[in-house]
C-alpha positions as CSV (number, residue, x, y, z in Angstrom):
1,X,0.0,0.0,0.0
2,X,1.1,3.9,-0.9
3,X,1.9,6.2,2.4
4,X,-1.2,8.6,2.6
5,X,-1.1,11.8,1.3
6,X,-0.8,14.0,4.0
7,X,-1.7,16.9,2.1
8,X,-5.4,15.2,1.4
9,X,-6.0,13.4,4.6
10,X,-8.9,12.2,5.5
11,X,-8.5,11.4,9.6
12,X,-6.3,12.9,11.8
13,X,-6.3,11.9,15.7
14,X,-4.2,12.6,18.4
15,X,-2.8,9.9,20.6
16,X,-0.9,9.5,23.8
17,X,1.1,5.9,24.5
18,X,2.5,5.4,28.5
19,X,5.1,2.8,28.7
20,X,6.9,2.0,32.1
21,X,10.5,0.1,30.9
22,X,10.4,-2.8,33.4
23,X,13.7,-4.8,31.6
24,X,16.9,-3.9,30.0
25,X,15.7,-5.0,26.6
26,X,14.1,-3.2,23.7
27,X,10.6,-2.0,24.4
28,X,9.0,-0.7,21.8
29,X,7.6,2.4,22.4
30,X,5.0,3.2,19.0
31,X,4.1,0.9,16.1
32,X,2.9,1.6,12.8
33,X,1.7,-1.8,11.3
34,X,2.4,-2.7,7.9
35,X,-0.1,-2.2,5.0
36,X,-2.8,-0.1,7.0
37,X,-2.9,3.0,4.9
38,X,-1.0,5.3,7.8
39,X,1.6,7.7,8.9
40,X,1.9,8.5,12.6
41,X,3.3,12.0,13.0
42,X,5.4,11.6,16.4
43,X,5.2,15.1,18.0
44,X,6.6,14.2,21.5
45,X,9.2,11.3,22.8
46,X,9.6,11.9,26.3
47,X,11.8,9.9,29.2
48,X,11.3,10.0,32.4
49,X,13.5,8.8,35.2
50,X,11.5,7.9,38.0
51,X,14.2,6.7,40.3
52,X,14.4,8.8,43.2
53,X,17.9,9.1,43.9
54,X,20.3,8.3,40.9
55,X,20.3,9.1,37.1
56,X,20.3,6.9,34.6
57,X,20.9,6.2,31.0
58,X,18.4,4.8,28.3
59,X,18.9,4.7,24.7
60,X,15.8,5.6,21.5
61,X,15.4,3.7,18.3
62,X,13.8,4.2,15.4
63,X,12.9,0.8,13.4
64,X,12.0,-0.2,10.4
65,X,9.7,-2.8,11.3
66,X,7.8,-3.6,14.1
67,X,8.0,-4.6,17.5
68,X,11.5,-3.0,18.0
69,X,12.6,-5.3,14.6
70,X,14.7,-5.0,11.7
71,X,17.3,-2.1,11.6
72,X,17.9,0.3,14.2
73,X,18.8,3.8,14.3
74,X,19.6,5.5,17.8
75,X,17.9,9.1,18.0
76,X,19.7,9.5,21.1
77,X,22.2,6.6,23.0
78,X,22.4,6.4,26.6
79,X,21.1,9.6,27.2
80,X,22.0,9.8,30.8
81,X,18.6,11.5,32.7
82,X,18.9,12.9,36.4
83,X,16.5,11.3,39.1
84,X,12.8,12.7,38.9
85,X,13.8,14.6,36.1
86,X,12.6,14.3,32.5
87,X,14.7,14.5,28.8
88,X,12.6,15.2,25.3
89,X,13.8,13.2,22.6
90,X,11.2,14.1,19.8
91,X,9.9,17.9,20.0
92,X,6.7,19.2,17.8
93,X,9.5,21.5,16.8
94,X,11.4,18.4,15.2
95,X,8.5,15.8,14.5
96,X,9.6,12.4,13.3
97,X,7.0,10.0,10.8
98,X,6.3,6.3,11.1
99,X,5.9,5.1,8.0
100,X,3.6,2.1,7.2
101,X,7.0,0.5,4.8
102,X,5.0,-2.0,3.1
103,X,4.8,-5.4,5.1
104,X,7.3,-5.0,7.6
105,X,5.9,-1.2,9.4
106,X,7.6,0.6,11.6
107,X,8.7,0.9,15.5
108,X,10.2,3.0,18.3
109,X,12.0,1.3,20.8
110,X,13.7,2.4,24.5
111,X,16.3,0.7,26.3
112,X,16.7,1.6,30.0
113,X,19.9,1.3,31.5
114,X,18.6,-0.3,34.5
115,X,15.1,-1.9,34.6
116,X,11.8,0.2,36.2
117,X,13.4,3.5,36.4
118,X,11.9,5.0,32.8
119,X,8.6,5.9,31.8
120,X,7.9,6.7,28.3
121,X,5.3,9.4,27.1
122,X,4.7,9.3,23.4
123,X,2.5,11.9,21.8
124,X,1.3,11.4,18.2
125,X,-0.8,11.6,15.4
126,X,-2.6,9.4,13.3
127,X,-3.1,10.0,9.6
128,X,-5.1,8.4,7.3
């Protein structure tokens, strides 16, 4: 299937994802399934360290399939985060797209440094 034209869409809806990062593995963060005729417009990636007495690091991926598969790209690698504070990966001012990419879709992914100390806010659209 094409990407939709963003320039004719149809739907647009506003989404929020929560993820708590309870291993040390790739979590991924957003999907955009294969084949379904949409582009999620990702307007806000935000970590945040809930531990309350140490920073830590954790590490966001871009995808190109997923479920955290295929090829990764880092947008940011062991970003270290104070405790109780919060780091923005992916502004409105600096948007990134999920493509569908035929079959295969596409993911974000975190990897915390040390198991339950991130949560994940992700803030997007999605277009049809």
């Amino acid at each position: 299937m094409a990407e939709p034209n963003i320039a004719a869409l149809t739907t647009m809806t506003g989404k929020v994802n929560v993820t708590s990062l309870t291993t040390t593995s790739a979590t991924s963060i957003l999907n955009n399934a294969g084949s379904n005729n949409k582009v999620l417009k990702v307007n806000l990636v935000r970590l945040i360290n809930v531990d309350g007495s140490a920073a830590r690091t954790c590490t966001v991926s871009y995808h190109n399939a997923t479920n955290a598969g295929g090829t990764a790209t880092e947008l940011v690698q062991l970003k270290s985060v104070n405790n109780n504070d919060f780091f923005d990966v992916v502004t409105k001012d600096a948007p990134i797209y999920l493509e569908e990419n035929g079959s295969t879709g596409t993911s974000l992914s975190a990897t915390a440094g040390t198991a339950n100390d991130f949560k994940v806010i992700v803030s997007y659209e999605e277009i049809s």
